[in-house]
N, C-alpha and C positions, 0 to 999 in steps of 0.2 A: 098380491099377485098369486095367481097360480100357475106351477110349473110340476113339470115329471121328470122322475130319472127311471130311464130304463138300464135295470141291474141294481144289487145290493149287496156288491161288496165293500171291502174297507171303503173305496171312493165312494161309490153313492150312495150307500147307506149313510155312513158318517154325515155328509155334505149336506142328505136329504133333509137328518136331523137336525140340523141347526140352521138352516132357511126356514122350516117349519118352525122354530123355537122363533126365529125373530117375527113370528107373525103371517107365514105365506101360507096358504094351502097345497101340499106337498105331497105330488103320488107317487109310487115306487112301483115299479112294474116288476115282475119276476118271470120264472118260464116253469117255475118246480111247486107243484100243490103243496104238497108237506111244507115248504121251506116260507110261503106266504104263510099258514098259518101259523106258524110259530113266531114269524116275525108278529102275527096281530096278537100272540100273548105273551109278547115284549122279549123275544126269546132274540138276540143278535145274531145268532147266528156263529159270530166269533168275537175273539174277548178284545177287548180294548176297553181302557179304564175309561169310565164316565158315559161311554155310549148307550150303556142299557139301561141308565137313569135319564137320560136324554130321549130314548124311546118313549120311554113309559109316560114320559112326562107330555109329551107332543100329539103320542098316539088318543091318548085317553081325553086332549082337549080337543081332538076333533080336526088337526091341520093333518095331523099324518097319514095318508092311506094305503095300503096295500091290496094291489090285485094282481090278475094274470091276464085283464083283459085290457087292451090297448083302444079300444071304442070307450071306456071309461074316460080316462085320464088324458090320451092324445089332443081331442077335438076341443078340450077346453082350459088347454094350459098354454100361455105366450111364450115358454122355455119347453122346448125339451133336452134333456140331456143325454147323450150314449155315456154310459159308465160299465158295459161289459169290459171283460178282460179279452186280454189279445195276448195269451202265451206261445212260446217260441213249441213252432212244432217240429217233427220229426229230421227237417231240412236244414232247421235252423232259422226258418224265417217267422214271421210275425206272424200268426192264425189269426186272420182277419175277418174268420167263419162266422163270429156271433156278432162283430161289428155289421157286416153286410147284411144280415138277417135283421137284426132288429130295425135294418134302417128301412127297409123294406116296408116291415111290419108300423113301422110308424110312419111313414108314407101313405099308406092304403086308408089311415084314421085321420089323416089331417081335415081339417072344416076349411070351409069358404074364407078366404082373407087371408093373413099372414103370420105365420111360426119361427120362430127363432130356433133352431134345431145347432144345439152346441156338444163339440165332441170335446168330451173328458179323457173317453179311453186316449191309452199313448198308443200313438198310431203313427206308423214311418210316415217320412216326407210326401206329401201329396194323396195322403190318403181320404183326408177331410176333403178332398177337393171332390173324389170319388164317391164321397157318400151323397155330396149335394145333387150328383150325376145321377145316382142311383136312386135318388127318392121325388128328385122333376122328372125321373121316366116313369113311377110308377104311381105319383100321388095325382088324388083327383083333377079334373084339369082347371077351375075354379079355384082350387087351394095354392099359399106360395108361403116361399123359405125363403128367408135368409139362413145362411150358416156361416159357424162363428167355430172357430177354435179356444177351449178355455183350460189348459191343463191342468192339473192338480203338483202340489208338492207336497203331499203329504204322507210322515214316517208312520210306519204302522207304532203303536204304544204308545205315540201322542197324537193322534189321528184329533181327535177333538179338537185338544189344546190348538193344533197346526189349520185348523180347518179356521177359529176363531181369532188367529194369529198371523194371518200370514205376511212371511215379507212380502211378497208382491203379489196383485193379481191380473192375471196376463189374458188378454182380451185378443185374439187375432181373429181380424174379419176385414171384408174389404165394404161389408154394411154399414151406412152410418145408425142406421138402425135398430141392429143386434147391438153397435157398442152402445148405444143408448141404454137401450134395455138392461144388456148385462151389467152396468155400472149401473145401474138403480134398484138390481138386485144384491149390487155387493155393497151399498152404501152404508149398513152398518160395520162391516168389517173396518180394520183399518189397514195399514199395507201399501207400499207404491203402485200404483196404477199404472201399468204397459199397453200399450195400445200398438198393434204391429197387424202383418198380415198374417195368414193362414202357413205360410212353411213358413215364417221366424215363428210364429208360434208353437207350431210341432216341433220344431228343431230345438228350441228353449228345453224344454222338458227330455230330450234324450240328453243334451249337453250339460245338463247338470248331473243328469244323474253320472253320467261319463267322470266329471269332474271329482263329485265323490266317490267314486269305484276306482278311479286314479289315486288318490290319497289312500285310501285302504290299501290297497296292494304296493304305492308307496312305501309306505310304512313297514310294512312286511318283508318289501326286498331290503331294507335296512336291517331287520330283523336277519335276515340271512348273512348278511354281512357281519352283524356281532356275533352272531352262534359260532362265525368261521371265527373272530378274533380277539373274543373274549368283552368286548366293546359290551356297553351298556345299552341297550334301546329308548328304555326310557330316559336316561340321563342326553342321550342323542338326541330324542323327537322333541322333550320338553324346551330343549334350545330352541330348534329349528322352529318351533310352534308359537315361541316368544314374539319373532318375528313378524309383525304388525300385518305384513305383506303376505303371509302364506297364513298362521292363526294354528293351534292344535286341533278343531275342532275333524274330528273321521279319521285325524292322522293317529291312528292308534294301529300296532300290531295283534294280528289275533290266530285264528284258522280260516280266514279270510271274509268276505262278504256274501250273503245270500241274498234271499228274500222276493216277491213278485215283479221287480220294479229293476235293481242294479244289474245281477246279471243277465236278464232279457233284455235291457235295452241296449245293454253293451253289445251285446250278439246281432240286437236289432240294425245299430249305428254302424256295425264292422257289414253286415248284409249292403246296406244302404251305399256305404260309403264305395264298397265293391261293382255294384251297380251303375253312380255315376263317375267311374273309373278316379277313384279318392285315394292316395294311400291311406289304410289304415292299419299299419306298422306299430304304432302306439298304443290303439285300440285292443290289439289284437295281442303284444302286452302285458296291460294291464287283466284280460283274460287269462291271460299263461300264468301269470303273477298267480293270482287267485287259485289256480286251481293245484300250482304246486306248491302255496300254502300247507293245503289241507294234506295234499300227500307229504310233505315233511314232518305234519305235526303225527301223522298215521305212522311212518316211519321210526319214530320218538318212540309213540308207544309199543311198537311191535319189539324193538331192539332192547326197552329198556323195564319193560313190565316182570314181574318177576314171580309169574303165575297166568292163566289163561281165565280166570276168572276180575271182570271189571266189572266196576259199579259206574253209572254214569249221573253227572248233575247236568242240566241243560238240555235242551232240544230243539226250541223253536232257534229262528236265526239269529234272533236280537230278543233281547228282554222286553216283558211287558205286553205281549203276543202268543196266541197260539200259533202261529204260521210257520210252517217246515217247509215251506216251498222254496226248493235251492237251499238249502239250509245245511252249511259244511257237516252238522253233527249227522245227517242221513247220510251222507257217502260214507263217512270214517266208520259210524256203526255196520254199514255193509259189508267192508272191506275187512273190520276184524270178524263179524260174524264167519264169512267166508275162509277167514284164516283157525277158526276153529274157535274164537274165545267166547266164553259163557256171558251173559251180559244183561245187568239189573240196572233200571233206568228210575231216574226222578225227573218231572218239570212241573212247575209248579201249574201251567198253562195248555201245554200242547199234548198231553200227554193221550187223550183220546185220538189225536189227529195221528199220533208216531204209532199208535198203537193197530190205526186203520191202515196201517203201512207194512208195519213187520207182522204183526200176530201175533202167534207163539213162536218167532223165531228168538226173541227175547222177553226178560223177564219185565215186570212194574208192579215198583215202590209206592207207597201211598204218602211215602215222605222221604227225607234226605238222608235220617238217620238211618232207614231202615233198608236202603239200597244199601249200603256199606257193610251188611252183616257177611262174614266171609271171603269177602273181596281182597285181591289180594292187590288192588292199584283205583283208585280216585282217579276219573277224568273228568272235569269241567267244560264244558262245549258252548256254557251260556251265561253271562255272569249277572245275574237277577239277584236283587237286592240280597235276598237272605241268604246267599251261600256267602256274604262278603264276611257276613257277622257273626257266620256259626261258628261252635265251642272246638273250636283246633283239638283240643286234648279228648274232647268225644269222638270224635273221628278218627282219632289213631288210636284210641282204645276198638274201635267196632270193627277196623281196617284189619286182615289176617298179615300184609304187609304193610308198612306206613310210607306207600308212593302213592304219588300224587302228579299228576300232567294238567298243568292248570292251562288252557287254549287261552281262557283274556286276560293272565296278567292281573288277577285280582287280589294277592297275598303277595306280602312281605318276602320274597327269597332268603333272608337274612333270620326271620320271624319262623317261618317253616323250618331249616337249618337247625334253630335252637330247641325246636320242642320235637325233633328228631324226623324231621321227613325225609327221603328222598325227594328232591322237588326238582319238579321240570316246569318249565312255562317257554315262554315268548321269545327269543331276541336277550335274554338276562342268563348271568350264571348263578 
């Protein structure tokens, strides 16, 4: 089969790569020179394990292609996919700027006969229904669409794995056609098959994410509850988690949830819901949650650091990603820059993308140990494999004071205690 995805981010780059591994012919459309060529010398663009071996492997057999011309790829692919991003703009609503353009633009290249034209990007209620609108006004008059809703659920840092993995794949269309098709494109996956219309299908994908952005900020208001009473958090959520019926999994305390996907669609869902006069009481919440998270954990260190000089470990939002988008560790680093403190940063991944952000408003480490020289407080903002296993005792030799503000919960309280830290973290004394 051959299909296109227009856009190559985490979604359709990832997705492209592995329809193209299972044997499709697979085009990627882009809008930025530089950034197609780099994609054709296997460059990703952004990190996620396995993807750039995934590349290389696809590209060079000849299924994967990149262009910036939609007469290429449009007229002779049976799918096309939208996979731009839709982030929340200045109002607070969903930028649906690059969805309605592309769709345009893939309209005007459609051929005589029929295109299955499926929307990935996450797009409020009834937007997909808009795009069908928008590209039978403007595509040849010869040419026809079905259109299909197909969301994605996939975590950035196992973006692969989740692409190859999925629990379900959710098909909303009211074509019997597109679902044809798209099921015989997903036929090597495995995964339960959902078959719905165009708003359950859009609605699917904010309501999960809603769900796990409620467990995260759950988890956290419990965390405020123990800080007030000496309560344990994790002795508290590992119960609660036991429970077959709720599960531990996202119920973790931290500095709250970032990322391209949880807090935009939260924003997106409380827009929407507001709209068709919904309360969104709950929604709105779990938003509040999150964001005074981060202000208590900034609060911590402002009251309890014991010098103006910090060393930070972590940046992107979640481990195993370079992506700072929403990402608690850029507010808290604004918030002490602004409050005067000095500030030497490590991540193992994002550290070009923090670095196109602040400049020289902060310093960067080329390692863990080497943020820590003169520092007079450790902050943890991300917990990625190797700060779990680093040498305790090296760190509070390189530390000018031996405090530490761990945001996930990664160390022993008890363990830090004995080999002399000040230790602050989560929800724990």
């Amino acid at each position: 089969m051959t299909i296109t995805f227009v856009g190559h981010g985490y979604v359709g780059l990832v997705t492209a790569c592995v329809f193209a591994d299972f044997g499709n012919k697979v085009w990627v459309i882009g809008r930025n020179k530089e950034k197609i060529a780099k994609l054709k010398k296997g460059d990703p663009l952004i990190y996620e394990p396995g993807l750039k071996e995934l590349l290389d492997k696809n590209f060079k057999a000849g299924r994967l292609l990149f262009t910036l011309d939609y007469d290429k790829a449009v007229p002779n692919s049976g799918i096309v996919f939208i996979t731009v991003g839709t982030p929340i703009d200045k109002n607070g609503e969903s930028d649906l700027s690059s969805v309605l353009d592309v769709s345009k633009k893939i309209a005007k290249h459609l051929k005589n006969g029929q295109t299955v034209v499926a929307c990935k990007s996450t797009v409020p209620l009834g937007v997909t229904r808009k795009i069908e609108e928008l590209i039978n006004k403007n595509k040849p008059e010869k040419a026809k669409i079905v259109i299909a809703s197909c969301p994605e659920f996939l975590r950035e840092g196992t973006a692969v794995f989740d692409t190859l993995n999925p629990d379900r794949v959710v098909i909303g269309s009211d074509s019997q056609k597109a679902i044809a098709l798209l099921l015989e494109l997903h036929k090597p996956l495995n995964g339960k098959r959902v078959i719905t219309n165009l708003a359950s299908a859009e609605l699917i994908k904010y309501s999960a994410n809603a769900v796990l952005a409620n467990k995260v900020s759950f988890a956290n208001l419990i965390a405020f509850y123990c800080e007030k009473t000496g309560a344990d958090v994790e002795a508290v959520l590992n119960a609660v988690g036991l429970d077959k019926r709720i599960g531990r999994i996202f119920l973790y305390p931290g500095i709250g949830y970032g990322g391209s996907c949880l807090p935009k669609d939260v924003i997106a869902l409380i827009k929407t819901g507001d709209k068709l006069d919904v309360d969104t009481t709950l929604l709105k919440s779990i938003d509040k949650i999150n964001q005074q998270t981060r202000k208590n954990f900034l609060k911590k260190i402002v009251a309890n650091a014991r010098g103006k000089k910090i060393a930070v470990w972590g940046l992107s939002f979640k481990p195993n990603t370079d992506d700072i988008r929403e990402a608690p560790s850029v507010y808290i680093l604004q918030e002490l820059i602004d409050k005067g403190f000095k500030i030497t940063v490590y991540d193992p991944a994002a550290m070009k993308n923090i670095k196109n952000f602040f400049e020289d408003e902060i310093e960067y480490a080329p390692g863990p140990y080497e943020a820590l020289s003169g520092a007079d407080a450790l902050c943890i903002f991300t917990e990625w494999n190797e700060f779990k296993e680093i040498d305790l005792n090296k760190v509070k030799s390189l530390l000018e004071k031996p405090v530490v503000f761990d945001g996930r919960n990664i160390y022993d309280p008890k363990k830090m205690r004995e080999l002399g830290f000040t230790y602050f973290s989560v929800g724990r004394n």
